[in-house]
C-alpha positions in Angstrom: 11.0 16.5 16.1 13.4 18.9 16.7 15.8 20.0 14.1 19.2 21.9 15.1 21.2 24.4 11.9 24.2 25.2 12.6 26.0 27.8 9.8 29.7 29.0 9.8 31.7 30.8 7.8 29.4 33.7 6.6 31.9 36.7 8.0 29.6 39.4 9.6 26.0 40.1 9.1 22.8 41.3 8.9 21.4 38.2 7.3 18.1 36.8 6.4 17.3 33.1 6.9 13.9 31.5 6.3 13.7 27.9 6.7 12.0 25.7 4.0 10.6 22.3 4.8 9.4 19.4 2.6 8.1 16.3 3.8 10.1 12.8 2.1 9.7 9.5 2.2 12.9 7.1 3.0 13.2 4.1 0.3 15.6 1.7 1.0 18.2 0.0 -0.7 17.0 -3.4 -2.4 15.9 -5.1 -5.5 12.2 -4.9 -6.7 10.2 -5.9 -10.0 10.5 -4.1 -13.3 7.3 -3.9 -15.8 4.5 -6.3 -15.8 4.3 -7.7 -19.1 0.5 -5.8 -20.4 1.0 -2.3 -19.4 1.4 0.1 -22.2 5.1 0.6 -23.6 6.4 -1.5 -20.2 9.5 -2.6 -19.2 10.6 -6.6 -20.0 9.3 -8.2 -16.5 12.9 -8.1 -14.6 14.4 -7.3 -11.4 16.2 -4.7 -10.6 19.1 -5.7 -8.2 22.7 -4.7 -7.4 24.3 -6.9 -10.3 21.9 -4.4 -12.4 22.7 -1.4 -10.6 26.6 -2.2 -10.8 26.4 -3.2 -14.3 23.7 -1.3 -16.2 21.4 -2.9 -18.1 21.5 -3.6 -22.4 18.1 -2.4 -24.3 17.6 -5.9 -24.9 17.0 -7.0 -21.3 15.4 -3.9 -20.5 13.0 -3.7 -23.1 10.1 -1.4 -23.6 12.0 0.7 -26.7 14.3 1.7 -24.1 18.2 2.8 -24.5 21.1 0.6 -22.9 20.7 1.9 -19.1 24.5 2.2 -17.7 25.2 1.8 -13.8 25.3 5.4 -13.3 22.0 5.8 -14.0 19.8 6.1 -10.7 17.6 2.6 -11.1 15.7 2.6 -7.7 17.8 0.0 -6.5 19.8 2.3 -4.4 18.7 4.1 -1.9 17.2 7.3 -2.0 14.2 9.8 -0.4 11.0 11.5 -2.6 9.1 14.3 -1.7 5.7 12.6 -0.4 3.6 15.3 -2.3 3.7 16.5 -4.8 4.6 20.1 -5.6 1.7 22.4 -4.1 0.8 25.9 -4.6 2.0 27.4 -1.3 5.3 25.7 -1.8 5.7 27.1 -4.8 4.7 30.5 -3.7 7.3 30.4 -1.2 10.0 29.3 -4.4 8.7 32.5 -6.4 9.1 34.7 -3.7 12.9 34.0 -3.0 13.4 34.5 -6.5 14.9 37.5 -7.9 12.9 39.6 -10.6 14.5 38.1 -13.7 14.3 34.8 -11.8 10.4 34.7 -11.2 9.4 36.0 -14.8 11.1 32.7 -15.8 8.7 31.1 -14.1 5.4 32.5 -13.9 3.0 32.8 -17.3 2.1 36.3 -16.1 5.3 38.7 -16.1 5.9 40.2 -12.0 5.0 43.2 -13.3 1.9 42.6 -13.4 -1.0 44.1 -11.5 -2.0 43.5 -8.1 -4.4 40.8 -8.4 -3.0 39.0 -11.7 -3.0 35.4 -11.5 0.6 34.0 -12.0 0.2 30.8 -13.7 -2.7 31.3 -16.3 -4.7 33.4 -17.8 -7.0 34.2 -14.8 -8.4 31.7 -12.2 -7.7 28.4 -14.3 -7.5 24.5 -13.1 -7.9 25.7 -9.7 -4.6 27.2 -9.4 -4.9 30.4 -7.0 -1.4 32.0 -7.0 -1.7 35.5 -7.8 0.6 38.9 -7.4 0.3 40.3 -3.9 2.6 43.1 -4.5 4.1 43.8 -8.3 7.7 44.1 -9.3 9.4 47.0 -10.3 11.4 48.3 -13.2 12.4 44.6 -13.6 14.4 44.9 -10.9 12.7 44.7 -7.6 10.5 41.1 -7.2 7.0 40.3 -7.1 4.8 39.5 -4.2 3.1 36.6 -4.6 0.3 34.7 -2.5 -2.2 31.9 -2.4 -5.9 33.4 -3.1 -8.2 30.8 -4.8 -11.4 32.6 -3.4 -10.3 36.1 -4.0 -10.7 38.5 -0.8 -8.1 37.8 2.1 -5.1 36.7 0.4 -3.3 33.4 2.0 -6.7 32.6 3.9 -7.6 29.4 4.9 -9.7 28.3 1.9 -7.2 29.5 -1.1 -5.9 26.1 -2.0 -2.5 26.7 -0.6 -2.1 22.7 -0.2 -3.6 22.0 -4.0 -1.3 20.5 -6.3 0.9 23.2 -8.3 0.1 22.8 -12.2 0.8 24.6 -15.7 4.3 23.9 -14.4 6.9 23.6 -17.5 10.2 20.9 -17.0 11.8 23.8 -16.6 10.0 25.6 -14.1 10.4 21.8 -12.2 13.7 21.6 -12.7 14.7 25.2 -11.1 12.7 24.3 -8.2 14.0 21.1 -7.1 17.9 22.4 -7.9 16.8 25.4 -5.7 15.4 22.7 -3.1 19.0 20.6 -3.4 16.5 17.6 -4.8 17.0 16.3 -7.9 14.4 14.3 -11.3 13.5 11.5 -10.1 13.7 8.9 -12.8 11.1 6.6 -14.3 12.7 3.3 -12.8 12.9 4.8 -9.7 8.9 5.8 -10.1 8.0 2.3 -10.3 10.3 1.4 -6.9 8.3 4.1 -5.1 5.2 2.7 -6.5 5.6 -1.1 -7.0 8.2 -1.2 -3.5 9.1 -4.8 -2.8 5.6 -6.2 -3.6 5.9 -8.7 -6.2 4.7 -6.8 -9.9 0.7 -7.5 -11.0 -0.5 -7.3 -14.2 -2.5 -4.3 -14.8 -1.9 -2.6 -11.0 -2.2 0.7 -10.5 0.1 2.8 -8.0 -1.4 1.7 -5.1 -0.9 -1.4 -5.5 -4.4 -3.1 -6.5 -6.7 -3.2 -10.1 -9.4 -1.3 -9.1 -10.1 2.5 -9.8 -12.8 5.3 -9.3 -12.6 8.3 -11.5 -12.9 11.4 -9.1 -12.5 15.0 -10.5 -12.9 18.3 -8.4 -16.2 19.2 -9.0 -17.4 15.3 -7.9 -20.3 15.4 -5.3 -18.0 13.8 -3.1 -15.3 15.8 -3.0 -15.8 18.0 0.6 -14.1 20.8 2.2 -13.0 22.5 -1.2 -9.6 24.3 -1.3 -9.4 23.7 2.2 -6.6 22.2 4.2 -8.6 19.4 5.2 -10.0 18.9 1.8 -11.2 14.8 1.3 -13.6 12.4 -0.3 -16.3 10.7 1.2 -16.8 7.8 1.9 -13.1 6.5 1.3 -12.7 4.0 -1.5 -10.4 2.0 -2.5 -8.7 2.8 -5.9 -10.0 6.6 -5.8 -7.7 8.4 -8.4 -8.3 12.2 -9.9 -7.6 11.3 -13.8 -9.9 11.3 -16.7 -11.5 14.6 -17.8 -10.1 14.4 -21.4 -11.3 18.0 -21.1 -9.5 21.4 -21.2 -12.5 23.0 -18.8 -10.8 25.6 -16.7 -12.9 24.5 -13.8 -11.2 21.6 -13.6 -8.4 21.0 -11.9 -6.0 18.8 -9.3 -7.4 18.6 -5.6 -5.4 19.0 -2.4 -2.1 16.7 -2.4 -2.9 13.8 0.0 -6.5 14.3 -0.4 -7.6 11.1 0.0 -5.5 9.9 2.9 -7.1 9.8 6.8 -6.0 8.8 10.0 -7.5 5.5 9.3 -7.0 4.8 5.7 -5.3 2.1 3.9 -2.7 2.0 1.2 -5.5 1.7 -1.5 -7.8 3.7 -0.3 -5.0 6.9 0.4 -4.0 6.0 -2.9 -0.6 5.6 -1.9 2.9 4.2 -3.0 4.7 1.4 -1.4 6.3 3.6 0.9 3.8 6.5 1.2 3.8 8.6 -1.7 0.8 10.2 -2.6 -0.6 10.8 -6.0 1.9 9.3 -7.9 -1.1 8.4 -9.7 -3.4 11.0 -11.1 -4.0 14.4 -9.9 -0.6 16.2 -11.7 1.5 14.9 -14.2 4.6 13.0 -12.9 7.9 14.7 -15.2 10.8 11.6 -15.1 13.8 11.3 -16.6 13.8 8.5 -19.4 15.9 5.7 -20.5 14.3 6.2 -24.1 17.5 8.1 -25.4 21.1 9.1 -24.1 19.8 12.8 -22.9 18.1 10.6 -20.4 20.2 7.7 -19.4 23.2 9.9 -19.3 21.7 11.6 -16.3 23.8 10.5 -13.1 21.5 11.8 -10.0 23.8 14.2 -9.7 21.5 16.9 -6.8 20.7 20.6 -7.1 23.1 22.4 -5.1 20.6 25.6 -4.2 21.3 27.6 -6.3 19.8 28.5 -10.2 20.9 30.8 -12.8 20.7 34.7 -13.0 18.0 33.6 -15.7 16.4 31.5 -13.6 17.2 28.4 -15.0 18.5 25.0 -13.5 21.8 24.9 -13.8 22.9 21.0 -13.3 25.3 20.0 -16.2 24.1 16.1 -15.8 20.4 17.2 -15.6 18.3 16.8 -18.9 18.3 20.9 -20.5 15.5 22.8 -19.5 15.5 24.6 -22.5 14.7 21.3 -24.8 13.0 18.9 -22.2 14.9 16.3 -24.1 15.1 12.8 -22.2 12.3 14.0 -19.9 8.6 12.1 -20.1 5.5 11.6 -17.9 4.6 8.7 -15.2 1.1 7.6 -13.8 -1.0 9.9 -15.1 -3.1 13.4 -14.1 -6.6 14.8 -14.1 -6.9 14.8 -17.6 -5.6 11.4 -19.1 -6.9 8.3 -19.0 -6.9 5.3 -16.7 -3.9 3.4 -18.2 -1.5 5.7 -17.8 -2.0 5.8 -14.0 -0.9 2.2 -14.2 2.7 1.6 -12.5 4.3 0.1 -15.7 2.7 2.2 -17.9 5.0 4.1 -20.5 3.1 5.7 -22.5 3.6 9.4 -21.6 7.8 8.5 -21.6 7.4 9.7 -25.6 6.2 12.8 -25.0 9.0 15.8 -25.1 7.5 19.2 -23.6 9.1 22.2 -22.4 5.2 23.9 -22.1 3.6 25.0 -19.0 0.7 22.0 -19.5 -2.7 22.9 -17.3 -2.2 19.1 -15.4 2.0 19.4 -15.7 3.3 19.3 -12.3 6.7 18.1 -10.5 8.0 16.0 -7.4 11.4 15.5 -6.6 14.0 13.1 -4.6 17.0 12.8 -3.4 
């Protein structure tokens, strides 16, 4: 594929470009099923169609302790794109390092200044999360270096986990990435169109579509090619889903994002959404925003426009605050939790309000 920028209006130079891509799936416009009548906290079994989307929908018809959802809310009925992975490490490497200094000490648990060597995101190697300082700030002024080094040695080498999933990752440090991305929160109705798609709704089915699950973690005998790029489990299996732990073990941690999909794998056994999504279930936490309460349903889909604040922070007026995480909750599940919540309809993590940086917290965006 071959992709053509054209910019004008910048006056005279020198600039500096680099160009930043991230793979998205296309979901079309059309109705699909809401709930499925067992899951925990779930929707009323409905349909989302246009009449909804051009209407909004009362709290009675929507059920599932929600708020009134008004037509400005994004439903999933409409069209729209999500990033097909979630957040990884080396993508969020290369959002820390276009950061200014006051920017990136926003975002990272360990301040810029910190030695070379210091792991950004926890204290020390933790949950498999390998970004470290490459090159400290300075005098808070000057940014940070920062690189992919799982195994410690060669920094950005091809076993330090650039393509695990990104964790200990706070609303807010979601947030200021996908507004410095142009993306936006995707919201919990539209999590269910991305996993459910078309497909008629099925008691009890997980987000690929089928009942059956097999509890994976990282340190599973199957699990091959570790912090590699073509890191997998063998043999495929349907229904294979990183969730479970219930355990804050540090040597724990997500896997590679798409880590169960091959050239010749099915929708349950890549553990993939309707329209290609992987990891919606399991793996990292899934932040949404929430019809529970107005700070959530007032949200409009309004995207990030590329730029954040001199803080750091997202700066979207329409976008839940980072500061509170108020009308932002959790879909399908992570590494730690337990089966049910990687269940499509599940709601159960839509109660939670957080604004920490959770060791399985991790983000994903659309459009």
């Amino acid at each position: 594929v071959s992709v053509t920028l054209k910019m004008t209006g910048l006056g005279a130079g020198p600039y500096n470009f680099k160009v930043f891509g991230i793979e998205m799936v296309n979901v079309p416009q059309g109705a699909f099923d809401l709930g499925d009548g067992v899951s925990s906290s779930t929707y009323n079994s409905i349909s989302v169609t246009a009449t909804s989307q051009s209407s909004g929908l009362s709290s009675a018809v929507i059920g599932g302790g929600s708020a009134a959802v008004p037509a400005t809310f994004p439903m999933g009925y409409n069209s729209f794109y999500a990033m097909k992975y979630e957040i990884s490490q080396q993508q969020y490497v290369e959002f820390l390092n276009a950061l200014t200094y006051d920017q990136q000490a926003a975002h990272t648990f360990n301040d810029p200044i910190s030695a070379v060597g210091t792991y950004a995101m926890f204290d020390g190697y933790s949950y498999r999360n390998g970004i470290r300082i490459s090159v400290p700030g300075n005098n808070a002024a000057i940014p940070a270096v920062f690189v992919c080094d799982a195994t410690p040695g060669v920094e950005d080498n091809n076993d330090d986990g650039q393509a695990t999933a990104c964790t200990g990752l706070s609303y807010s440090d979601v947030a200021a990435y996908l507004d410095w991305a142009a993306l936006r929160p995707m919201t919990e109705m539209e999590f269910e169109k991305l996993a459910r798609g078309t497909a008629p709704r099925l008691a009890n089915e997980y987000v690929w579509g089928t009942t059956e699950i097999l509890q994976i973690t990282s340190l599973s005998g199957g699990v091959i090619n570790d912090l590699l790029p073509n890191e997998t489990y063998s043999p495929a299996t349907n229904g294979a889903c990183v969730y479970g732990l219930q355990s804050g073990n540090a040597a724990y941690g997500p896997l590679k994002v798409g880590v169960f999909a091959t050239g010749t794998s099915g929708r349950a056994s890549a553990g993939a959404g309707y329209y290609g999504c992987m990891e919606l279930g399991g793996n990292a936490a899934e932040r949404v925003v929430i019809t529970s309460n107005t700070s959530g349903t007032a949200f409009n889909g309004t995207l990030g426009d590329g730029t954040i604040s001199a803080l750091g922070l997202a700066n979207q007026a329409t976008w839940p605050s980072p500061l509170t995480a108020i009308g932002i909750g959790f879909r399908g599940g992570d590494f730690f939790n337990i089966a049910t919540s990687v269940r499509t309809s599940s709601r159960a993590g839509v109660t939670t309000v957080d604004t920490a940086r959770g060791f399985y917290y991790g983000g994903r965006g659309v459009r």
